[in-house]
N, C-alpha and C positions, 0 to 999 in steps of 0.2 A: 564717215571716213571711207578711204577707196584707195586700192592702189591709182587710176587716173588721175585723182584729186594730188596723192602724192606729187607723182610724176609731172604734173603740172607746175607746182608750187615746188617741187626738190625738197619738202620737209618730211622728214619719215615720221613725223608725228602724226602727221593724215593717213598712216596706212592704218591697216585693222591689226588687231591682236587678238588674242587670247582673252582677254577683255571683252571684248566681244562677242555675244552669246553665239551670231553664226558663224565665228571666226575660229571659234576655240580651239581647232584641229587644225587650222591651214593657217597658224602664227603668221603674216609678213612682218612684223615692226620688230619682234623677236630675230629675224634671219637677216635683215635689213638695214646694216647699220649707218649707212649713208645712200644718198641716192646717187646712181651711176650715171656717167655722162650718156646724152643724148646719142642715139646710135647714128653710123655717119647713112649715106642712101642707099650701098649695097650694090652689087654688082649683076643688073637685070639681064645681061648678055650670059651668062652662065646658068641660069635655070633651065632646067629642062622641063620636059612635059608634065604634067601634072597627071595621077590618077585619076579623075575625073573630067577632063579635061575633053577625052574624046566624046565624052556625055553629054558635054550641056552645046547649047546654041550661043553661049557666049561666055568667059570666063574673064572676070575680074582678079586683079593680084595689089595685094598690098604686100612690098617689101620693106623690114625694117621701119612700118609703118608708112611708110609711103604709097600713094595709089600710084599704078604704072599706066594709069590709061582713065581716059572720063573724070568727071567729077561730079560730085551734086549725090540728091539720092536717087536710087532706084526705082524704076517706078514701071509695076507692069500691069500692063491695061487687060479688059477681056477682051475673051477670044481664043484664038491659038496659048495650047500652054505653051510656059516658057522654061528650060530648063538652063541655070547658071553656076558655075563653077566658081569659087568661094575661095580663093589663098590666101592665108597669112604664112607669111615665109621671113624665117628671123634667120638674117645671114650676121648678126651681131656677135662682139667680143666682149664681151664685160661692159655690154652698154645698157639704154634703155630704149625703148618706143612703143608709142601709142596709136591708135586709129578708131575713127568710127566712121560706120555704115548705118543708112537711115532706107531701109526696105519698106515700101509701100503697094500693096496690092486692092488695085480697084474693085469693085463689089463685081463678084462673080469672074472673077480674075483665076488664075490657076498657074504656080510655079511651086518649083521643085531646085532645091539648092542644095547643093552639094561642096559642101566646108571642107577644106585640109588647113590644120595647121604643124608647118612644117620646118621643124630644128634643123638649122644648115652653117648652127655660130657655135659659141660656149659662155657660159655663166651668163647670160642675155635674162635682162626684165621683158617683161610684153605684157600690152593691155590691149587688149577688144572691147569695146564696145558697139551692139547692133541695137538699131529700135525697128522693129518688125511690127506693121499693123495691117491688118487684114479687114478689107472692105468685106459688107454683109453679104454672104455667098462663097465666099473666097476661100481657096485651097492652096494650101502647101506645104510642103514636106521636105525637113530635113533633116540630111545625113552628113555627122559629122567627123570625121578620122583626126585625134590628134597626136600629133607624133612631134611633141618638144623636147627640146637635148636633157639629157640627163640630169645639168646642172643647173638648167635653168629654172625660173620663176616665171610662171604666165598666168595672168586672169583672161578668160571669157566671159563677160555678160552679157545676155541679151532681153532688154526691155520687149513684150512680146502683148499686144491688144488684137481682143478681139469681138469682129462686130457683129452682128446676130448672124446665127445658125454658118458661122467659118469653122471651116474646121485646119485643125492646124497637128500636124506630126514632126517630131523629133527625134530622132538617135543618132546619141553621142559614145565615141567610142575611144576610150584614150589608155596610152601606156604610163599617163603619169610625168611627171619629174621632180625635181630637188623640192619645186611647191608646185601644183597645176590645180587649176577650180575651175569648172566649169560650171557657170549657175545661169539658170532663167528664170525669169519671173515674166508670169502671164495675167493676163487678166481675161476673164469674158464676157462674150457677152450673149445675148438670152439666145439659148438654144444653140451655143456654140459648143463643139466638140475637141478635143486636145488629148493629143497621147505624148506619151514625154517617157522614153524609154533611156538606157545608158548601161553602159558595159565598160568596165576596168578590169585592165591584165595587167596588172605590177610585177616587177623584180625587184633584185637588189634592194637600194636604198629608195625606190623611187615612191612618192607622194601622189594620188590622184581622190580628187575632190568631186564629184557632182550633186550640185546645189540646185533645188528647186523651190520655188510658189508660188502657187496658182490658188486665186482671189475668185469666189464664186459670188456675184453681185446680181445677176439674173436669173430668169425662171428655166429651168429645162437645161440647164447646161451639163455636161459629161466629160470626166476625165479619168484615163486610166493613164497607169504608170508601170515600169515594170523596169527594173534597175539588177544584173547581176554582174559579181566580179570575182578576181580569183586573184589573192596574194602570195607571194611566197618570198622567203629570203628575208627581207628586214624592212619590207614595202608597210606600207601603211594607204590604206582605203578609206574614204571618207562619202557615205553618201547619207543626205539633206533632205526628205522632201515635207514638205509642209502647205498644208491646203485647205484653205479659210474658206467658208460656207457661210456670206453673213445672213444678215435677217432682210427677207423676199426673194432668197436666191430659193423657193421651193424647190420641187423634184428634180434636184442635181445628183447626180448620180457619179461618186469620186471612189474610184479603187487605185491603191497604192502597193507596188511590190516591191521586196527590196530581199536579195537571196544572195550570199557569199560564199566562196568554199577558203578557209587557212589552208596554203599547203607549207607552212613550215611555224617553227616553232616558235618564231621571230618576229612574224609577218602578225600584221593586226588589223581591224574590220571597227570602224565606229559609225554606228547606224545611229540615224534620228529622224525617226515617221515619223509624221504629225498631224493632226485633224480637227482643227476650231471648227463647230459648228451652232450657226448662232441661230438654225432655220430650222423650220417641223417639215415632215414630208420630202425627208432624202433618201437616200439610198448609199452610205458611205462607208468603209471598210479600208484595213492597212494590214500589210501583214510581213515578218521578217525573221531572217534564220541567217545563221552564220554556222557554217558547219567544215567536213574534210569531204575527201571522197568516198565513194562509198567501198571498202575492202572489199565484199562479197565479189563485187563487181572487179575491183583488180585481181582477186582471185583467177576468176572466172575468162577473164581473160589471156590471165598468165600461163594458167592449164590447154589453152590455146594456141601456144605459143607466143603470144604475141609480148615484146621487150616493155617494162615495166613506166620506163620514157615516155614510151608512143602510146600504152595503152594511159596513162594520164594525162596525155595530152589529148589524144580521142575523147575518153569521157569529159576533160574541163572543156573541148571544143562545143560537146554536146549538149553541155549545158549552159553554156553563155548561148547558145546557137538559135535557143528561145527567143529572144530577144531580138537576135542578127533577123530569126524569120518575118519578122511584123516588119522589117522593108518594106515599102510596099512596089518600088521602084524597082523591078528587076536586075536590071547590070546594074544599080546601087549595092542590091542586094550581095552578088555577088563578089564585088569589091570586100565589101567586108568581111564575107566569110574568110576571102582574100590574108584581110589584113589581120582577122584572128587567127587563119592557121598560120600564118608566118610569123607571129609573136609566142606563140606558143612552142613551135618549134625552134624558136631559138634560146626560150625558155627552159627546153629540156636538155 
């Protein structure tokens, strides 16, 4: 069951629920009581520039699931990296729509993608789906900003393979809405490498999921993760990760982090590490806290002078900040710090 499979067929009995062991947090069949008509094409003459946009060597846009440019899958050869801009833009009104992208990167290939997804409707469904495989050798990294409307409903998934000794980074960054999930699933392969980072900034009512698993099938593979987020108000955080080690996947080497702050009394944190290991000879570890700020430290500030607002937005900035660091992409990098101090401040 899936929300695409939904949206395909218009039965909401294909969506996931509660029922659902990965579902049990980000209900759709519960919120979802019929499916909404198909979104119309959206209006490509009124988008403006994209954050990213000055970055890449070429940017791709999908509005209201439509592609505005190209078709077919992506596909980058080696040689010169390639760096591409990444838009889903829901300019929808109580509609729905879909899309998928099929990324392929040649052995020893090198790209860098940079994802927005961007609320420009209201009460709008939306589904992603990407299949990203990376030839033996191959690198790329990405960075993802979501910013869907408040009341919307959006999945992400992305099918994610790889082929010996790739290495492959992600960080996703989102504020959430009415439902939003972000999940990947990876696979590897021998000697491949993968980081899989993620940050959620909630307010209000809003909802933010990141879902992960990653399949250790060969020898020497490596994966670290690192996931923080900060809720407040009546937001609800959801992060997932779960990471199978089967039998001849020896010296794999899989650390998992996952670190939240509550800043209200409302707000809620549902964490689920997880770590199958079916192989001798690994190196594997998970570890996870849900906590507040630290007083000593607002103290300490406040005898400072500094307003009680800005000083917990500086420490929540400092400590999602972990994460923003492992960019590896410079002007990526600094995009997001971007886009977490501008959430935060409008947070306080």
């Amino acid at each position: 069951m899936s929300l695409s499979s939904a949206l395909k067929t218009g039965d909401v009995a294909e969506l996931p629920s509660r029922r659902d062991e990965d579902w049990r947090w980000t209900d759709l069949r519960g919120l979802i009581r019929t499916m909404p008509a198909a979104s119309p094409p959206g209006d490509a003459a009124a988008l403006a520039l994209g954050v990213f946009d000055e970055l890449a060597t070429e940017t791709i846009v999908f509005l209201n699931g439509r592609r505005l440019s190209g078709s077919g899958p992506v596909m980058v050869a080696a040689g010169a990296p390639r760096t591409i801009a990444l838009r889903f833009i829901s300019q929808a009104h109580e509609t729905a729509h879909h899309c998928a992208l099929s990324i392929a990167l040649a052995p020893g290939a090198v790209l860098t993608l940079l994802e927005t997804y961007e609320g420009a409707g209201r009460g709008y469904v939306t589904d992603v789906e990407l299949d990203i495989r990376l030839g033996e050798g191959a690198r790329l990294e990405r960075v993802a900003l979501i910013d869907e409307a408040a009341d919307a409903v959006a999945v992400s998934t992305a099918e994610v393979d790889l082929a010996a000794h790739a290495v492959f980074a992600q960080t996703a960054l989102t504020s959430g809405a009415k439902r939003q999930r972000f999940q990947t699933r990876l696979r590897h392969g021998a000697g491949a490498e993968a980081r899989l980072d993620g940050v959620y900034l909630l307010d209000g009512e809003q909802r933010g999921d990141l879902t992960s698993e990653v399949i250790h099938n060969h020898l020497g593979a490596t994966t670290v993760q690192l996931t923080k987020g900060c809720v407040r108000g009546q937001a609800r955080g959801v992060f997932q990760g779960r990471i199978i080690v089967n039998r001849g996947a020896d010296g794999t080497d899989a650390r998992m982090g996952h670190h939240a702050l509550i800043l209200s009394e409302r707000a809620e944190v549902d964490a689920k590490p997880e770590l199958e290991i079916y192989a001798d000879d690994v190196s594997c570890s998970h570890g996870n806290t849900v906590g507040a700020l630290d007083e000593e430290a607002l103290f300490y500030m406040a005898q400072r002078g500094i307003p009680d607002a800005e000083a917990r937005a500086l420490l929540t900035e400092a400590f999602v900040g972990e994460v923003v660091d492992r960019i590896e992409h410079e002007a990526a990098r600094e995009v997001a710090r971007g886009w977490v101090a501008d959430r935060l401040r409008a947070a306080s």
